[in-house]
Each structure stands twice: as C-alpha cells, then as structure tokens.
Phi, psi and omega in degrees: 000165200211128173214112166276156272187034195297158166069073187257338202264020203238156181343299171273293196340300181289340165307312195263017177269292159359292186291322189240029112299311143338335175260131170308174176047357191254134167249123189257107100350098196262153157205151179189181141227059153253163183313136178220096172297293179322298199283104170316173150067000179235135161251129226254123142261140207269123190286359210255305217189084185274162185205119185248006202285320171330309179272335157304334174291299175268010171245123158256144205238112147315359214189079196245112185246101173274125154285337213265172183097178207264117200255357161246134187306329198280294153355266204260019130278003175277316191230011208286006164312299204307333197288315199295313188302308161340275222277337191218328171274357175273304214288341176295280179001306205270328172325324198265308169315298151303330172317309222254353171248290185232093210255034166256352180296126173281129183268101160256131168248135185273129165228236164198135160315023109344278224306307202283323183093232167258041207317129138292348188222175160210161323339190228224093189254095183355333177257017190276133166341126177271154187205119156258137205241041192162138208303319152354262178315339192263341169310296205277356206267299191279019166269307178300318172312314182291307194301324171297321198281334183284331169297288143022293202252321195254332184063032152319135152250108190245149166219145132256143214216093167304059174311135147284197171292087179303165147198134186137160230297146188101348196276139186220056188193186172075187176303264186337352207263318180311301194271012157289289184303349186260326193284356218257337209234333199212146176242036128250172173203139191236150202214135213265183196065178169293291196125354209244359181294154176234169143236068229284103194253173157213171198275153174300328177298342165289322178312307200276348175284323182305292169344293205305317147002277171275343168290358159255009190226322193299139162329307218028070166237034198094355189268137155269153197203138192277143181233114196176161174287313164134003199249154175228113176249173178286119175272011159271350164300288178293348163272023192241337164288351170249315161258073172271296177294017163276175199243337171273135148351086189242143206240114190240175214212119183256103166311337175098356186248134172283093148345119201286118158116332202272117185299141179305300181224151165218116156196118230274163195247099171271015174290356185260358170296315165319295160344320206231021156103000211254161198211091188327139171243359177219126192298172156283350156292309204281343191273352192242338162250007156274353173295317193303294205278322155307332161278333157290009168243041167247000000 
C-alpha cells in the first residue's frame, strides 16, 4: 500500500508518518512546507500557492491522509482568509488533483468536532445538525461539503473524521501545552472559563489507530465519522490530574471569561467509529502523564 501523508510536519501528520512507516508491506509519502533534506519519498510545498497536480501526476497512491491546515480557533477569527486557505481551499486543491490523475485514490481529511459548535443534545452524533460557532468550525464544515461533492459528483472515495479533543506528545499548544508552561514557571495558575467545561479527549495515538480503522473498513462515500473516546471530563478534572505530576503544589484559579469560538460541553457518540473496529487504548491518567514527561525532558 502506498500513502501519502499531507501536513507530515505537523502535530498528527508526523504520528501518523511514524506509524504507518511501521508497517509492512505500506510505502509512506510524506508532504509538507516545511524543508526536508533527509526523508526519501517528501515532497516540499509552497506554503503561499500549494500545487498538489504534480504530485498526483507522477506518483501513485492508494491513500491520501490530509493532515495539514490550519488548528487554531483564536487564529482564525484573526485571520480567516488564511484559516479558509488552510482549511478549505487546499482540500478542493488536492480533491481536483486526484479527481483529474487518480481518482480511485482514497481521501481522508481530518476534520474537527468544531464542525457541532455548541451540540444541543449529548453525546455528540454525526447526524445532528451542524452549527460552528468560529470561522474555524465554519472552514472545516465546508471541507466536508467539498469532500461529499467529489465523492458525489466524481465517485472520489473521501471520508471525514470529526477529531475531538487531540492531545500528546509533540503538541506544543492548546491546554496542556498552556498549563505546563504556566505550572512549570509559577504556583499559581490562572485559566480561562470555569473549570466546569467539559471534552472529550483522545491521545493522538488513538487518533492515528482510528485512521488506520477507518481506511481499512470506512464506506468512503462522503460520510464524516466522529473520532474520540466517547467520555466527557471536566476540564478542572484533567488539569487537577496533570498537575498532579509536580511535585510541587499549584493553586489554579478559572477566571469566569468564555473564549470566543470555544463550545461549552462535548461529548461524541463514537458508534460508527466502534463499527469500523476501533477500540481506545490510552487512558486519559496515562496519556497526561506520558505528556508530563515528555515535555519535561524538551
């Protein structure tokens, strides 16, 4: 099998070059734009005015897992040309690339429980109405829609996959990354929202078994599929669990201010994911403590 890798430099994208360089019988492609002197197999894209026809022309691929675009909600109320180019216009790009070389090549695009917004009900199901409440969530919404009309119209086989709350080593942002760098430096800590939000999270390593999941079992008919454990904590829970591991006492303080863009409670209806074989494998104590330690030897 043959996979290319878009976004390889990136948070999941290298878990999941890692991984399925690991397997037998799979040839891994890497792409991205940052420079790679080293890595056989990577192709360097121009971050500005990306061009993927090249690459579809001379290579064949069984798999195209876009990794790539743009992860943050604040950023793109900041920014949101850039979040739409990221997020929604390269993926017409690589879709039109395979459509017009190889259009049997299987599309997964990451996409994000963003897409729900504020969910009326929990858990959290694929077919409930979407409401993205940040140009974000609204980026990722219309990356799904393009991935349904090339499936649609072209008989592309696109899956999307509605990550939840990612989170493990290599991440160098978001809460944990945040509440490392505040705890690491200070024994107060101030944070935003109540402590009373909840998410649903999973270690990137699930993340990338989930892919794996669905590329060998998902329909690819255009269908999005929630990727997540299916547990909804508290997010004074997983910070009263990470820090745990100082060794010193740290006194956190939830200010009361609501982030702009950010959903209140999540927490995903994982059965078609269950469906297509996947099963978590790192709790959330083991997974916040292989972060704790990993950020603490960088």
């Amino acid at each position: 099998m043959k996979v290319l890798i878009i976004g390889s430099k990136g948070f999941i994208g290298a878990h999941v070059a890692d991984y399925f360089s690991s397997l037998p019988d799979t040839e891994v492609f890497e792409c991205d734009v940052m420079v790679d002197y080293e890595k056989v197999n990577y192709f360097l894209i121009d971050a500005t005015n990306s061009d993927y026809q090249n690459i579809f022309q001379n290579n064949p691929f069984d798999v195209c897992i876009n990794c790539s675009g743009a992860a943050s909600v604040p950023d793109s109320i900041k920014n949101p040309f850039r979040d739409f180019t990221l997020n929604t216009y390269n993926v017409v790009k690589m879709l039109d690339a395979i459509r017009t070389n190889q259009p049997g090549c299987k599309f997964i695009n990451l996409s994000s429980a963003a897409v729900y917004g504020n969910p009326t009900e929990l858990p959290v199901h694929e077919k409930l109405p979407l409401n993205p409440i940040s140009p974000y969530g609204i980026h990722k919404m219309q990356a799904e829609q393009v991935c349904q009309t090339y499936s649609s119209f072209y008989n592309i086989p696109t899956c999307s996959l509605r990550i939840f709350s990612a989170y493990g080593n290599g991440l160098k942002k978001q809460l944990f990354w945040d509440l490392y760098r505040k705890a690491k430096n200070s024994g107060a800590i101030e944070m935003f929202g109540t402590g009373n939000e909840t998410r649903d999270f999973i270690h990137v390593d699930d993340v990338v078994r989930a892919i794996q999941c669905c590329i060998s079992n998902a329909p690819f008919i255009g269908e999005a599929i929630n990727v997540a454990n299916g547990e909804e904590i508290k997010i004074s829970s997983v910070v009263a669990i990470f820090l745990s591991h100082f060794q010193s006492e740290k006194a956190v303080n939830f200010n009361n201010v609501e982030k702009k863009g950010d959903p209140l409670n999540w927490k995903a209806d994982i059965s078609q994911l269950k469906t297509l074989g996947y099963f978590p494998t790192v709790s959330i104590n083991q997974g916040l403590e292989r972060y704790f330690l990993w950020a603490n030897q960088i």
